[in-house]
N, CA, C and O atoms as a GROMACS GRO file, in nm:
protein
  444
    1UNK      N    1   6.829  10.940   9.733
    1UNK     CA    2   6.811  11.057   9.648
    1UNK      C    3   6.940  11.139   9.648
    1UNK      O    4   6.985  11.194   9.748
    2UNK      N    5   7.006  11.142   9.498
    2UNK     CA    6   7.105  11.250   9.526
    2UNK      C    7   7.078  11.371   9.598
    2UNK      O    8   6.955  11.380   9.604
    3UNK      N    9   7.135  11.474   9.658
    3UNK     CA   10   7.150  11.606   9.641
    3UNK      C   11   7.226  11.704   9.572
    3UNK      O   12   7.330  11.659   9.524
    4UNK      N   13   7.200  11.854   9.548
    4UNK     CA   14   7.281  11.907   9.464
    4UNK      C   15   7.346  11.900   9.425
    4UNK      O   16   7.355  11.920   9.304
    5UNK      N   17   7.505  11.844   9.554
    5UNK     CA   18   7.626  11.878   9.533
    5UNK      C   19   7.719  11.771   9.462
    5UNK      O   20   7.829  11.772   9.406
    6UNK      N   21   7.560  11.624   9.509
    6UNK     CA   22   7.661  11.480   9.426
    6UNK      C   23   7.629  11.506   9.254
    6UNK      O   24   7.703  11.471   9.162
    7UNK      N   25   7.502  11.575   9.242
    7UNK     CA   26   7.516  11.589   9.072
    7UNK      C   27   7.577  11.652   9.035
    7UNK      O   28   7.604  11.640   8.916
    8UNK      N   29   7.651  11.782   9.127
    8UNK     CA   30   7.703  11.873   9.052
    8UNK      C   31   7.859  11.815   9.017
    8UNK      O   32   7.923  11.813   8.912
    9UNK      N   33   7.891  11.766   9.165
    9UNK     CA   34   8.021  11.723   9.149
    9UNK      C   35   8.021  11.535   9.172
    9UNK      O   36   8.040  11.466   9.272
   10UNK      N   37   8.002  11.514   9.085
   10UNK     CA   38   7.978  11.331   9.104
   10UNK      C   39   8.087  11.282   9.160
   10UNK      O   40   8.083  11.209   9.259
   11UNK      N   41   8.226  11.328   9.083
   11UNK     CA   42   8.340  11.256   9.072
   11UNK      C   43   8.400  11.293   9.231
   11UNK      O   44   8.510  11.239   9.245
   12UNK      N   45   8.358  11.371   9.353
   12UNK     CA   46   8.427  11.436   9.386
   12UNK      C   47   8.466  11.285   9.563
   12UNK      O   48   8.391  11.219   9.636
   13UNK      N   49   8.593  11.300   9.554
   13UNK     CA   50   8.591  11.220   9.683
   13UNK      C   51   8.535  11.267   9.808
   13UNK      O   52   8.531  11.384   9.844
   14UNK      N   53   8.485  11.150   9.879
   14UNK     CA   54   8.406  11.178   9.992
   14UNK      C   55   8.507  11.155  10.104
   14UNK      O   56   8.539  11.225  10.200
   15UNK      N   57   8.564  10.988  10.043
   15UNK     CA   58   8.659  10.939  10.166
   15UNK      C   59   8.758  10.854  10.079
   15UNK      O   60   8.745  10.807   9.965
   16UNK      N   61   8.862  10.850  10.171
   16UNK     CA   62   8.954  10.785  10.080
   16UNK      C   63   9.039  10.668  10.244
   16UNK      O   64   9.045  10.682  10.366
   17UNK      N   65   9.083  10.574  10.153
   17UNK     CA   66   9.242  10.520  10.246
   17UNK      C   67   9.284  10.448  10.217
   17UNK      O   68   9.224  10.402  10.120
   18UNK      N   69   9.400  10.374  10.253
   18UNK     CA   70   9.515  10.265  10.207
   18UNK      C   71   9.487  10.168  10.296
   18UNK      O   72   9.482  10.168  10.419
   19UNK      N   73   9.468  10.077  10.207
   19UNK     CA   74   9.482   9.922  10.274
   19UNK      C   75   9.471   9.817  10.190
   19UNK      O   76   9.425   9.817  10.076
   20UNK      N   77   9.516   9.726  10.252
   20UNK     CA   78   9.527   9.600  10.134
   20UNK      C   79   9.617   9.602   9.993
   20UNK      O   80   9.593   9.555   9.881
   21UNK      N   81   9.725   9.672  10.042
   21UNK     CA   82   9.765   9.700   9.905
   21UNK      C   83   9.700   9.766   9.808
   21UNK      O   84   9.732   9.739   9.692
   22UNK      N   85   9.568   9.893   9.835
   22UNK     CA   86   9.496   9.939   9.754
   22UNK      C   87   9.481  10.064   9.788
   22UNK      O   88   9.461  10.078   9.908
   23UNK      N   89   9.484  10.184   9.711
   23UNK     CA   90   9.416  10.300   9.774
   23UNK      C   91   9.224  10.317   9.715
   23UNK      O   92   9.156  10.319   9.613
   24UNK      N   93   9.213  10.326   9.884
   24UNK     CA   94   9.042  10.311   9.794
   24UNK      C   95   8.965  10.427   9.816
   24UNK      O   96   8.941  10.474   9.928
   25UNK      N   97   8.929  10.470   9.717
   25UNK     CA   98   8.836  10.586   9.742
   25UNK      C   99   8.685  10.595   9.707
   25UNK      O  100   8.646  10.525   9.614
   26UNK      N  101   8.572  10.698   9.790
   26UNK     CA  102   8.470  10.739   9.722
   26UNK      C  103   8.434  10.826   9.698
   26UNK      O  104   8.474  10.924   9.762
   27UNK      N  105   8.344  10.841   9.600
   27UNK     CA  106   8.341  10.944   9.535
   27UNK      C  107   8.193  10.992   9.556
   27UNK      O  108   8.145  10.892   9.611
   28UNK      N  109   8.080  11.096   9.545
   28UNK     CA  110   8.008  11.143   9.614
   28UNK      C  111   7.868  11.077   9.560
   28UNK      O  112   7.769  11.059   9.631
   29UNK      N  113   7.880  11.040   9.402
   29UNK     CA  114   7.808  10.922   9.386
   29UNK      C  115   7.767  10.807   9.435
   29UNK      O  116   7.656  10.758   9.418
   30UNK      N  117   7.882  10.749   9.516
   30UNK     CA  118   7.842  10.612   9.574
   30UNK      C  119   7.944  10.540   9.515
   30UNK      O  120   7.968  10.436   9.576
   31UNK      N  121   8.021  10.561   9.405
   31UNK     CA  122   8.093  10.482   9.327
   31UNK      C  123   8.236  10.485   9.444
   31UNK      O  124   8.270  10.582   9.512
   32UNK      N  125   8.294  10.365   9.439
   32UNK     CA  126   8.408  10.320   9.500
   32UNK      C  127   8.511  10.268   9.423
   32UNK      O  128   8.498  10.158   9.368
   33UNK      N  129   8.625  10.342   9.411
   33UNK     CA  130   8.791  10.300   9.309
   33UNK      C  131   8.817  10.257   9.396
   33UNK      O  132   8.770  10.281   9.508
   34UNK      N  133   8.935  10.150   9.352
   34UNK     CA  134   9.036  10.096   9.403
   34UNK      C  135   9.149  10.083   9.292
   34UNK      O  136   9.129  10.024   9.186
   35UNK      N  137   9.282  10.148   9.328
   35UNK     CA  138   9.384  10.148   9.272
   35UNK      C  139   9.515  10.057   9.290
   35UNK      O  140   9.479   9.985   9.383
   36UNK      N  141   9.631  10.023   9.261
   36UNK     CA  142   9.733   9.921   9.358
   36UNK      C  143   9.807  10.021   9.371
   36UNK      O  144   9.849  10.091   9.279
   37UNK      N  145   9.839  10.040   9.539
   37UNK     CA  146   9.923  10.138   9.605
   37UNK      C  147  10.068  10.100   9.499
   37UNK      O  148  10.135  10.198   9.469
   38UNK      N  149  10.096  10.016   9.466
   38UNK     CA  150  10.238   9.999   9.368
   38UNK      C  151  10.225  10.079   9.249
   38UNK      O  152  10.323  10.100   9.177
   39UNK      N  153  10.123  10.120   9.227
   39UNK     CA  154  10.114  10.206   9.118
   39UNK      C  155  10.156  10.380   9.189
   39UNK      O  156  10.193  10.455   9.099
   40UNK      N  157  10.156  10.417   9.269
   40UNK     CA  158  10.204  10.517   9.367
   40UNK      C  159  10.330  10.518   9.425
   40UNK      O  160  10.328  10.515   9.548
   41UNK      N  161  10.454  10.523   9.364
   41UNK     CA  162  10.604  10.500   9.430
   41UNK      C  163  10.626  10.636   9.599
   41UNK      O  164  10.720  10.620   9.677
   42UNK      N  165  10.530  10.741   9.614
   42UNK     CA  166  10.515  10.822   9.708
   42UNK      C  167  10.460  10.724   9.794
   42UNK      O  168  10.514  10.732   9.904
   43UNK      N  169  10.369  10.628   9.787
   43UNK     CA  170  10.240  10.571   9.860
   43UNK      C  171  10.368  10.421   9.941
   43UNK      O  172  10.384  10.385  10.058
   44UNK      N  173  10.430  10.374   9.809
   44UNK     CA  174  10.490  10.257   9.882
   44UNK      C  175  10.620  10.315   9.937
   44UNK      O  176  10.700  10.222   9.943
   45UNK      N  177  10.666  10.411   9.973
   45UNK     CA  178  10.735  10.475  10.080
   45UNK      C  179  10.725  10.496  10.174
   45UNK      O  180  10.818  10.506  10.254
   46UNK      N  181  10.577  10.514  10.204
   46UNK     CA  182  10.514  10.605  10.310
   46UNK      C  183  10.484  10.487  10.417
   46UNK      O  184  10.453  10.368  10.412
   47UNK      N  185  10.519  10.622  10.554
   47UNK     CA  186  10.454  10.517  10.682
   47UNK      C  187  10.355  10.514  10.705
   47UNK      O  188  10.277  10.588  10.645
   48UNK      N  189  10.320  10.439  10.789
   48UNK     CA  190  10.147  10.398  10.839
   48UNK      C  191  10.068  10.559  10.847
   48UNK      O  192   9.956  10.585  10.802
   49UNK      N  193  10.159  10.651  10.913
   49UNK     CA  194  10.113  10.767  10.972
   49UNK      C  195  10.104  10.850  10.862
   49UNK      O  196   9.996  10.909  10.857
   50UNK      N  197  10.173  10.872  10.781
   50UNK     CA  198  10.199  10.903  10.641
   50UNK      C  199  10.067  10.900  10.575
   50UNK      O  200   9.985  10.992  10.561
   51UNK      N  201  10.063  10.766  10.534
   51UNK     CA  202   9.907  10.701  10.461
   51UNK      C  203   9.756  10.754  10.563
   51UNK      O  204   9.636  10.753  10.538
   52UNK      N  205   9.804  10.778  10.633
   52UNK     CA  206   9.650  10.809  10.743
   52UNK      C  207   9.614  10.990  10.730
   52UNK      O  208   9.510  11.045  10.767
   53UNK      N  209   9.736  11.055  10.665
   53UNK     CA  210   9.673  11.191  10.685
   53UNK      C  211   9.669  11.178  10.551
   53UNK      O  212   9.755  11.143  10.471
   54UNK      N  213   9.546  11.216  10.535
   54UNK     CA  214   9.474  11.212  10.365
   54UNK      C  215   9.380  11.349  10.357
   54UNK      O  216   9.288  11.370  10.436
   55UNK      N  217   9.411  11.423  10.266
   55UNK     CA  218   9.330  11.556  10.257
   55UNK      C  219   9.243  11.525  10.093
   55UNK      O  220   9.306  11.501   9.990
   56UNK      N  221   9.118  11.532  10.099
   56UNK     CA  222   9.046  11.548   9.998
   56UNK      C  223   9.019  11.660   9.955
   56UNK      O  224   8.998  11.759  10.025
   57UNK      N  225   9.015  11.655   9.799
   57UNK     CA  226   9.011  11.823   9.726
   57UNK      C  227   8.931  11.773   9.621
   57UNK      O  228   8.950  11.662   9.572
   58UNK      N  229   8.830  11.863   9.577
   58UNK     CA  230   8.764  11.877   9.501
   58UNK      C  231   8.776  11.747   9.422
   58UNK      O  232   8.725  11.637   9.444
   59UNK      N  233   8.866  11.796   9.312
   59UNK     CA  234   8.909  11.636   9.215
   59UNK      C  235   9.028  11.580   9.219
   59UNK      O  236   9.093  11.550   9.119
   60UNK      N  237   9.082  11.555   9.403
   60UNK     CA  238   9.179  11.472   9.400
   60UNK      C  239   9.199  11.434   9.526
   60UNK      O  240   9.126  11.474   9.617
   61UNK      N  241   9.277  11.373   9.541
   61UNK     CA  242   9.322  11.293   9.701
   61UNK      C  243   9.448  11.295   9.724
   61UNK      O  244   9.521  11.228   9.651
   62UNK      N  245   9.513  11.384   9.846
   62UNK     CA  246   9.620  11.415   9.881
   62UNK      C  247   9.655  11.381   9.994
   62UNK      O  248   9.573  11.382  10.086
   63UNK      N  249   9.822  11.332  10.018
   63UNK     CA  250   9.861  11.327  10.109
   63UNK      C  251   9.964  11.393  10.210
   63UNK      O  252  10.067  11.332  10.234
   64UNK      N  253   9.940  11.510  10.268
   64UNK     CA  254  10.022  11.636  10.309
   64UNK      C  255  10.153  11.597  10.353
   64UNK      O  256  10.241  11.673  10.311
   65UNK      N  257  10.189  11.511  10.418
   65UNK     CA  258  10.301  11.491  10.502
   65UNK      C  259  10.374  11.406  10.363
   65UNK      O  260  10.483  11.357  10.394
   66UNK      N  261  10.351  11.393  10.281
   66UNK     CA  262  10.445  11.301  10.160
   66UNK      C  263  10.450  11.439  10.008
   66UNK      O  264  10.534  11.422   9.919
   67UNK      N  265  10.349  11.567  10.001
   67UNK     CA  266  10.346  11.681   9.895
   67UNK      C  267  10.296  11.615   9.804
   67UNK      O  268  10.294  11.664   9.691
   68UNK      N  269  10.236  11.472   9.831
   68UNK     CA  270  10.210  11.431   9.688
   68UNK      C  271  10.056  11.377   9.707
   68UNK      O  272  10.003  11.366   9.818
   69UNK      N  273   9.987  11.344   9.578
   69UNK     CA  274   9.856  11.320   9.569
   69UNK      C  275   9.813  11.261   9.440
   69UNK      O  276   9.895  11.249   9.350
   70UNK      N  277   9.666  11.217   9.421
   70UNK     CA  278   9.609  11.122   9.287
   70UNK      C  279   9.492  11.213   9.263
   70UNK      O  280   9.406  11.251   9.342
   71UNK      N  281   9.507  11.237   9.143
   71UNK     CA  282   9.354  11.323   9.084
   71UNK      C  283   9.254  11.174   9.085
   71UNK      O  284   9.277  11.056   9.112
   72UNK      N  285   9.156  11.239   9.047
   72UNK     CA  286   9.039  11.137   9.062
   72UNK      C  287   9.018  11.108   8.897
   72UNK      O  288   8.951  11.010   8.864
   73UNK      N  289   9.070  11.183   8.806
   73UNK     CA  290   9.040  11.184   8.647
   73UNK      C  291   9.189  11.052   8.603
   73UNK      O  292   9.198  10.968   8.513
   74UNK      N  293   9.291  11.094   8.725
   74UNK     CA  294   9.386  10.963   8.660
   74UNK      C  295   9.349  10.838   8.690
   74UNK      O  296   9.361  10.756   8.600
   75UNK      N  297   9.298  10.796   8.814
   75UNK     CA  298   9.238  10.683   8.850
   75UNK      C  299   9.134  10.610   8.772
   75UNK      O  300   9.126  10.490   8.746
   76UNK      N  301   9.026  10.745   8.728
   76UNK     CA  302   8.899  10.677   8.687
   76UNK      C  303   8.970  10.636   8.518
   76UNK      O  304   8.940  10.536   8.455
   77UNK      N  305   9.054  10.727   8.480
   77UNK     CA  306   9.116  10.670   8.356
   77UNK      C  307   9.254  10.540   8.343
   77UNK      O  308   9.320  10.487   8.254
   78UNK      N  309   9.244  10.536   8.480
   78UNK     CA  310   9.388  10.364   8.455
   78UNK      C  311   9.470  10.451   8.433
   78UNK      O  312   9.544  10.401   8.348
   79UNK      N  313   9.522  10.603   8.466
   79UNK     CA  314   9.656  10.606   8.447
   79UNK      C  315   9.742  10.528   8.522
   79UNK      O  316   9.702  10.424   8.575
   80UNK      N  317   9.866  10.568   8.534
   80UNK     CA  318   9.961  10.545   8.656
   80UNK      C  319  10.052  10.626   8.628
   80UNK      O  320  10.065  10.675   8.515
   81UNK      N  321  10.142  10.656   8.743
   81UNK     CA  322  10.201  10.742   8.746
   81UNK      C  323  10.360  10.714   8.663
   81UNK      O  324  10.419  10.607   8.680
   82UNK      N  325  10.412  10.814   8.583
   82UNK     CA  326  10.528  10.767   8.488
   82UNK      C  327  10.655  10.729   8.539
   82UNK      O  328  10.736  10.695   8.453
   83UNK      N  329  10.692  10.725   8.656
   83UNK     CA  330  10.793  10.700   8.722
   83UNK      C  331  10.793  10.546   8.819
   83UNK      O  332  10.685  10.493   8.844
   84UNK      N  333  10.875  10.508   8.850
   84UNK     CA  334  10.901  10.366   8.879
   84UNK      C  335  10.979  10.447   9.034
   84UNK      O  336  11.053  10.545   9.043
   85UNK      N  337  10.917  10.344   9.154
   85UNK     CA  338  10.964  10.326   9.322
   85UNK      C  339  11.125  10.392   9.275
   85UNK      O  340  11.168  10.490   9.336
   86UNK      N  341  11.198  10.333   9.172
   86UNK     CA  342  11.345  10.350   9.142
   86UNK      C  343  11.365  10.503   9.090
   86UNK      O  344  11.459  10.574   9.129
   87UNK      N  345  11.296  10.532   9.026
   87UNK     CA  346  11.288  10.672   8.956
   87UNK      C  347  11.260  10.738   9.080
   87UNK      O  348  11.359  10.761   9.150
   88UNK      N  349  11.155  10.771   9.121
   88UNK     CA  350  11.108  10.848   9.201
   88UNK      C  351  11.169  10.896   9.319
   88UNK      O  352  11.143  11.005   9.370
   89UNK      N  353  11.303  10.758   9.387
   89UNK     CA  354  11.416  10.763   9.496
   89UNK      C  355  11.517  10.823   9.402
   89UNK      O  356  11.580  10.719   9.388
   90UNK      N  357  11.546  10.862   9.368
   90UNK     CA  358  11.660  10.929   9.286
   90UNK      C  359  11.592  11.024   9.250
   90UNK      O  360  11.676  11.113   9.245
   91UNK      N  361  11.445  11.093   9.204
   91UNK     CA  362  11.437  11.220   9.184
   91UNK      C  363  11.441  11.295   9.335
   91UNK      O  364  11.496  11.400   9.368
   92UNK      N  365  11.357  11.196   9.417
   92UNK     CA  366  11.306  11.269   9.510
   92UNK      C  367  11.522  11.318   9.583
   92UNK      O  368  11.543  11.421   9.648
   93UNK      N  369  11.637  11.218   9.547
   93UNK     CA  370  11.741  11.245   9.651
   93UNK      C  371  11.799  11.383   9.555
   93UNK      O  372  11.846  11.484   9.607
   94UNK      N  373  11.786  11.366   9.430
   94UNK     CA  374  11.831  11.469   9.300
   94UNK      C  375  11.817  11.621   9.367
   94UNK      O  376  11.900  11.709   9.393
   95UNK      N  377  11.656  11.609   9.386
   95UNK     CA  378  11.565  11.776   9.485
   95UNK      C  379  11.637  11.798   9.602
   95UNK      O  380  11.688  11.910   9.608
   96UNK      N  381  11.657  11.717   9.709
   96UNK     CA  382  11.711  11.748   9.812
   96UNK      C  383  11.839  11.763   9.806
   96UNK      O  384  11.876  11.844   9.890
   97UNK      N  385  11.928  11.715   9.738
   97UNK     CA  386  12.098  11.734   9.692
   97UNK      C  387  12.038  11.891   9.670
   97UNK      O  388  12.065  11.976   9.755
   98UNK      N  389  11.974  11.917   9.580
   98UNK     CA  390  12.006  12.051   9.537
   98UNK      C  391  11.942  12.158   9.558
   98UNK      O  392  11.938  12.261   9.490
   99UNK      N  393  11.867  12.119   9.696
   99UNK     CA  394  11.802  12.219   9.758
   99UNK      C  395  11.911  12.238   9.921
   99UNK      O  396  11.901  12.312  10.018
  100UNK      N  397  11.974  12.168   9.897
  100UNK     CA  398  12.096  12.147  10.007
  100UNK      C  399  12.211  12.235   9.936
  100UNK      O  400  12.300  12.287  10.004
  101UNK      N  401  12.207  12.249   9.810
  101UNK     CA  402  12.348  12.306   9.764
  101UNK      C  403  12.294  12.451   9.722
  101UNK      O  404  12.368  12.546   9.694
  102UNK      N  405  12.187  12.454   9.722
  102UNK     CA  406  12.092  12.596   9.725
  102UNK      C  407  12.144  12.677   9.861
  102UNK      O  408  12.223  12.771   9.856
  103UNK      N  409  12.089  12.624   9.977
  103UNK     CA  410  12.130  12.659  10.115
  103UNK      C  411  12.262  12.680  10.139
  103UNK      O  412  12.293  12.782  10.202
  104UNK      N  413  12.359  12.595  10.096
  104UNK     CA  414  12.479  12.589  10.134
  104UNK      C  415  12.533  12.757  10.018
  104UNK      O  416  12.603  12.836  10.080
  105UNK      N  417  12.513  12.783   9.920
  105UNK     CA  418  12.513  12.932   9.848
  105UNK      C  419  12.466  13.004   9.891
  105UNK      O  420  12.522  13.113   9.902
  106UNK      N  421  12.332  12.982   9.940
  106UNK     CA  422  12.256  13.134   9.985
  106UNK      C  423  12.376  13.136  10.156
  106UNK      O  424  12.413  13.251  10.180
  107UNK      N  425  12.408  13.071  10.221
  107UNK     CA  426  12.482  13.103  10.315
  107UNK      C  427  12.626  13.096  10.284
  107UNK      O  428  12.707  13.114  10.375
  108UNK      N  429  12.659  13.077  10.186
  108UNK     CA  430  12.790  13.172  10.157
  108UNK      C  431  12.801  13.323  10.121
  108UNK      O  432  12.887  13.405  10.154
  109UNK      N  433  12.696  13.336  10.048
  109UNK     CA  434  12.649  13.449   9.961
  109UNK      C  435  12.624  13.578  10.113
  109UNK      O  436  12.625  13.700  10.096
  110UNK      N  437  12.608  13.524  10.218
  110UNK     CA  438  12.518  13.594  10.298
  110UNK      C  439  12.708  13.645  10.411
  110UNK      O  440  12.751  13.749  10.462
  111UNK      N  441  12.745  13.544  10.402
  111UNK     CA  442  12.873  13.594  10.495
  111UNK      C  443  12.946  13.674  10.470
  111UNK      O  444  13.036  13.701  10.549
   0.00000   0.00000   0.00000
């Protein structure tokens, strides 16, 4: 028998994790996704320890120690994410170059 909270929120993850080359999640229905972690260029970066801290939210699945996460509306729709393992290492070095040249101003600025 459902209760309240699976009709209210069907879609909502219960549990989620990585394995098999898959991130698999459920959702409060009973229903179980499975996605290909290659579709996640954050996910095929990540270490074992990485993949194990998983925070569930309402309508999505996050992973704190990586800032990044999968709604449950892109999965159940076959998105994937628009960036390629290649893209994503060059945005992610792009942010840190220039959060490094941020720092390196605010401590000139400051002397």
């Amino acid at each position: 028998m459902a209760n309240e909270r699976t009709e209210k929120y069907p879609d909502q993850p219960v549990s989620a994790t990585v394995r098999d080359e898959k991130v698999w999640i459920e959702l409060a229905d009973g229903r179980v996704l499975a996605s290909p972690v290659d579709w996640y260029p954050f996910l095929v970066l990540a270490t074992p320890e990485q993949l194990s801290n998983i925070e569930l939210l309402p309508f999505s699945v996050v992973w704190a120690d990586l800032d990044d996460g999968i709604s449950i509306d892109s999965i159940l729709d076959g998105r994937k994410p628009p960036h390629t393992v290649e893209e994503y290492v060059e945005r992610k070095q792009a942010l840190q170059e220039a959060l490094e040249e941020q720092e390196k101003e605010s401590q000139r600025l400051g002397e």
